[in-house]
N, C-alpha and C positions, 0 to 999 in steps of 0.2 A: 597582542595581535597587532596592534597599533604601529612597530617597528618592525614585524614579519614583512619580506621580499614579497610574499605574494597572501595575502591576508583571505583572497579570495580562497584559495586552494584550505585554506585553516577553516573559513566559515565553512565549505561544502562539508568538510571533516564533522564539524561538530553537526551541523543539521543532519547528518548520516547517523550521527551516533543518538541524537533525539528521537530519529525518527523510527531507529531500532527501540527503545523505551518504547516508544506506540504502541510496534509493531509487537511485541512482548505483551505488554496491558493487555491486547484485543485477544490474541494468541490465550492467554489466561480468563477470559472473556469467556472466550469459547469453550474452553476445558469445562468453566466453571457450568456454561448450557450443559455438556452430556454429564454431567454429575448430576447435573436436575433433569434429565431423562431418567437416567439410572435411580432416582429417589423415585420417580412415578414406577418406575415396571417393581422397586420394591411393593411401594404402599399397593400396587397389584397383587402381587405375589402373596403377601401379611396383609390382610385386614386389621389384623388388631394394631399394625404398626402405622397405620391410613393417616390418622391425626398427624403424629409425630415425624412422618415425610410431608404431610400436607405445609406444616409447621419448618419445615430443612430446604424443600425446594422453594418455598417462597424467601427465603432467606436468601438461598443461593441466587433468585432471580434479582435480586437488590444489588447482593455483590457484582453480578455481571456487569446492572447497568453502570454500578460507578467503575468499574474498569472500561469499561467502552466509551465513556464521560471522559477519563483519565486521557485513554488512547487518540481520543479527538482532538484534546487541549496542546496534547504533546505531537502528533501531527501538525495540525496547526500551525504550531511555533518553527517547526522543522521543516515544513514546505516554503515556508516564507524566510524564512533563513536560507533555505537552499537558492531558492527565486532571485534574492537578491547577493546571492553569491557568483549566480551566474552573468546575473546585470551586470555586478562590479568588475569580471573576471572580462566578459564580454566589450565593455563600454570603456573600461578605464576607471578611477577612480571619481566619483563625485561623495558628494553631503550626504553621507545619512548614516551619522553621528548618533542622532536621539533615536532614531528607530533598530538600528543595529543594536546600542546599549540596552530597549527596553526587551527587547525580544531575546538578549541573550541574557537578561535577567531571569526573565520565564523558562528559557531553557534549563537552567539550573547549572549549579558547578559540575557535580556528576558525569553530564554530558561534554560539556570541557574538558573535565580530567582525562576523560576515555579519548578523548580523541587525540590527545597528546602521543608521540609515536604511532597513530592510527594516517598521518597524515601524506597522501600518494602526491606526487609532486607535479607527472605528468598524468594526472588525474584528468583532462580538458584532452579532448585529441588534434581539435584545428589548430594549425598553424599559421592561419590568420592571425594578423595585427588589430591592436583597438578598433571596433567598427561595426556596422552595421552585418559582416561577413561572417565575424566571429560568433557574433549573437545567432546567426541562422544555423552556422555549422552546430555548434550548441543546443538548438533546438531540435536541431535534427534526427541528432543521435540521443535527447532525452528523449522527443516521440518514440523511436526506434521504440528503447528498451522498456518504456512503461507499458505501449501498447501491447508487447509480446507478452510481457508479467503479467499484466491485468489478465490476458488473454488466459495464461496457463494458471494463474490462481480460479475464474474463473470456473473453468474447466474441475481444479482440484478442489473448489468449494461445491460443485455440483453434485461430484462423486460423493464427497464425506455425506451432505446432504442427505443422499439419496439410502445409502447403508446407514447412518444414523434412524432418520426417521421409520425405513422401511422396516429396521430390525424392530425399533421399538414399537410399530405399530402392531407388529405380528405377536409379538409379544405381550403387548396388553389386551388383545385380544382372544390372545389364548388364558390370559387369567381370566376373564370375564367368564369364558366356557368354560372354566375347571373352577374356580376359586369360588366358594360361598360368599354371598356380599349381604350385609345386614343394609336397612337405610340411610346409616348411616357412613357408610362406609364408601355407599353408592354415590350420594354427596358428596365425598371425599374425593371417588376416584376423579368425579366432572368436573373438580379444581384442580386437580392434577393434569387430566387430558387437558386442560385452558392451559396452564402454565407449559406442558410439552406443545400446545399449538404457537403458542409465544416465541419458543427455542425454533421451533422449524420456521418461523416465519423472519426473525434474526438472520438465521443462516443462508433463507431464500433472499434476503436484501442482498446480505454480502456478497454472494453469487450474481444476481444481477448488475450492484453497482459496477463488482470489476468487469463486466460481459458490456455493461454499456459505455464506461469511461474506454475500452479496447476498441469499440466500434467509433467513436466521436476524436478519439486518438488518432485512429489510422487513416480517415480524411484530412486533418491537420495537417499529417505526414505527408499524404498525394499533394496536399498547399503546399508544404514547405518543398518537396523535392522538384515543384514545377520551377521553384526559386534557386534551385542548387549551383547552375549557371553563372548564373548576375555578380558583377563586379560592385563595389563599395559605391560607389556613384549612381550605377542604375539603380541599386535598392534604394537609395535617399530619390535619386527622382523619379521610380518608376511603380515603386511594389515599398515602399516609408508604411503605408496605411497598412497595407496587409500584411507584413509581415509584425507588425504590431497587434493588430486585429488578431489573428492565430496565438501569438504570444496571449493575451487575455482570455481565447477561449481554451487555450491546452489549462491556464490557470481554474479556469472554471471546470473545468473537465476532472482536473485531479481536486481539489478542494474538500466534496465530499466521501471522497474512496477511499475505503480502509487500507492501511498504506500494506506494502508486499512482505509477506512471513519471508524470514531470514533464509528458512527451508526452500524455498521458493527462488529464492535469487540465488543460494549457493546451487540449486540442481541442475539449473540453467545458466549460467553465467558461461559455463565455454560454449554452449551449442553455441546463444547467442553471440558472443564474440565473434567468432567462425561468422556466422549470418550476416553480421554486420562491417569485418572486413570484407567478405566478397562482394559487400551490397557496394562499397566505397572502390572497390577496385577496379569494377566493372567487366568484372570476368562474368563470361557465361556458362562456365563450366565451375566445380564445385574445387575448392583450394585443396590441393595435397600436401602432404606431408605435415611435418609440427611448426608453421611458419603462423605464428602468435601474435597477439597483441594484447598488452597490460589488462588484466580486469580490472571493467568498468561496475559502478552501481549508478543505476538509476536516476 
């Protein structure tokens, strides 16, 4: 990477391909929650099998957590890989030699490998030169696209939510009224209901996180776009603080948000494209015909 023309364009590569790992850990995270619904509406349905789910879904609730442990760590590395891919790509080259080496240590070979041939060239849309203009353009259009994602993950963690928990609730319900329960079993089932209130309460964060990280996103975005104007010089003398300022809080903003299911960015990726050239074009009518622009992630 070290003799790569644009090194910047290779880290954004590899932090993409870390942050798909996450984004996969959490993805399996979640799978592994409705597998432990599904073991509670069994140990409902079987009493005599009560134990031996009580025994499966606590298992499965351990596995969750260290994939969502996993998914954080490998976030993590790949926000902050991505962050200072955009510094570099934006500012020009400076020092950060030891932080770059330890961070793509953590990332793992894996991530590397993948990203080899994965690598988009005009990945960056501004045309701005090294500066203070390029870093805004840049910001601009990550607010764009996280606030949108977050918005429709959101949205998509609400639904699953709601059909998860709803079905399962009607259905352990309905064993209660049909099903014989010994004392022990009844025991059984109230560590089950605690372990399914645990899944629903998971899934309600994830939901929230993306719904709140979309709403602190999209005032950023009204910041940055009051900045969209300004030449290189008025940002150093005029809007230096604040446009810094923003930058540390989009950082705090994304930091602890489960990063965007793959499903999520490919279902969306052209509306949003379309959205975000007509936002730049400054048309007020809606673009026709197939006139494109390269996909972007995130």
């Amino acid at each position: 990477m070290a003799n790569s023309p644009n090194p910047s364009i290779e880290l954004t590569t590899i932090a993409h391909e870390q942050l798909k790992f996450a984004s996969q850990a959490y993805t399996l995270s979640r799978w592994l929650q409705v597998a432990t619904l599904a073991t509670t509406l069994l140990a409902a349905f079987a009493p005599k099998l009560a134990y031996f789910a009580a025994i499966t879904a606590f298992i499965l609730q351990l596995a969750t957590f260290y994939f969502r442990h996993q998914g954080q760590q490998k976030q993590g590395v790949g926000d902050e890989i991505r962050r200072r891919a955009m510094l570099l790509d934006a500012l020009g080259p400076f020092d950060q030699t030891f932080d770059l080496a330890e961070l793509l240590r953590r990332a793992g070979s894996k991530a590397r490998d993948r990203a080899v041939g994965n690598v988009t060239i005009d990945y960056f849309a501004s045309g701005a030169s090294d500066g203070l203009v390029r870093l805004r353009d840049h910001m601009r259009e990550n607010s764009f696209w996280n606030r949108c994602l977050y918005q429709e993950c959101g949205q998509a963690g609400t639904r699953f939510l709601g059909v998860a928990m709803s079905s399962a609730s009607l259905l352990f319900l309905l064993a209660l009224a049909v099903v014989p329960s010994s004392t022990t079993s009844s025991l059984t089932r109230v560590f089950l209901a605690l372990m399914g209130f645990l899944v629903g309460y998971a899934l309600l964060a994830d939901s929230l996180s993306w719904k709140s990280a979309s709403r602190s996103i999209e005032i950023l975005d009204r910041r940055l776009d009051a900045l969209k104007h300004l030449a290189d010089k008025d940002l150093k003398d005029r809007a230096f603080g604040e446009l810094f300022s923003i930058f540390s809080e989009y950082t705090v903003a994304t930091s602890k948000v489960p990063p965007i299911p793959e499903t999520i960015y490919r279902k969306h990726r052209k509306r949003l494209n379309t959205l975000w050239s007509e936002r730049e074009s400054g048309l007020t009518t809606p673009l026709l015909g197939a006139q494109r622009v390269r996909s972007k992630k995130p």
